[in-house]
PADREN-836040 format. One record per residue (C-alpha): residue in one letter; x, y, z. Coordinates in steps of 0.1 Angstrom, whole numbers, plus 5000, padded with zeros to 4 digits. Each point is the difference from the previous one (the first is absolute). Example, Ala and Ser with C-alpha at 12.3 -4.5 7.8 and 13.67 -1.06 7.14 Angstrom:
2
A512349555078/S501450344993/
***
This chain:
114
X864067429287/X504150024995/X500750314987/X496850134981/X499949654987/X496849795010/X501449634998/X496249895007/X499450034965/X502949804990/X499549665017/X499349724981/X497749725018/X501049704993/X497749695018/X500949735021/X497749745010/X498250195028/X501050354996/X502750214981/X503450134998/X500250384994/X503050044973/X502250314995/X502050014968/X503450214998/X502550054981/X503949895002/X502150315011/X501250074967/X496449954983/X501249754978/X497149715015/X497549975024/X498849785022/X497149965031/X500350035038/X497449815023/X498150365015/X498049805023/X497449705003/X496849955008/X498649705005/X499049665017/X502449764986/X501849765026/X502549894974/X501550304975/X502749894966/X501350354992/X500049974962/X503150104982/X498950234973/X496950214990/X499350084965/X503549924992/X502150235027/X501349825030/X498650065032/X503150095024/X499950135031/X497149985030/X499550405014/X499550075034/X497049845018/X498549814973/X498849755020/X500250115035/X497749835018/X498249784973/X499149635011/X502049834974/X501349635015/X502749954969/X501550234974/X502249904969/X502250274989/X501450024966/X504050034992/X499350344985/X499350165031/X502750175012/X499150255026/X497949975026/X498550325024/X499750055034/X497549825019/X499249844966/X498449725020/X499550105030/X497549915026/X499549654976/X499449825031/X498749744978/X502949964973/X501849645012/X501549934966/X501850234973/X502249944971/X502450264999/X501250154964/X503749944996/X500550304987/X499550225030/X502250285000/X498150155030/X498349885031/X499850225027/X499649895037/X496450095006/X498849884963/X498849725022/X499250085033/X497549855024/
***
């Protein structure tokens, strides 16, 4: 809950081949569009392509932890991400191969660590 606000009833699932990404959508600091954030993921997938919209909004940044841990061996990032949390992908001890968005405003040091 962020400030009387339960966000668990605000994610949008959206499949993947062996599981799902949890999906946030917000809205642009002036409120003028929105667009989705990756929550988290759950799933069994080896090999993940980030899509690049959902229902028509861009999906745009990757929060915090997403996919800490998770077994994934390759991951194909979109160039509409443009932020990426902390330990985003951390403990990935799998993850060999990523295509990076272009677009990355943000990466900070322990996005990746481990």
């Amino acid at each position: 809950m962020i400030s009387g606000f339960d966000i668990g009833n605000h994610l949008i699932h959206l499949k993947t081949a062996c599981g799902y990404f949890r999906l946030l959508k917000i809205a642009s600091e002036r409120l003028e569009d929105f667009a989705y954030v990756i929550f988290d993921y759950n799933g069994s997938d080896l090999e993940l392509i980030i899509p690049e919209s959902y229902e028509g909004y861009k999906i745009t940044a990757i929060v915090a932890k997403a996919f800490k841990g998770s077994k994934i061996q390759k991951l194909i990032m979109p160039n509409t991400i443009t932020l990426i949390g902390n330990e985003a992908f951390a403990n990935c001890r799998d993850l060999n191969e990523t295509v990076i968005s272009n677009k990355l405003e943000l990466i900070p040091d322990n996005s990746f660590e481990n």
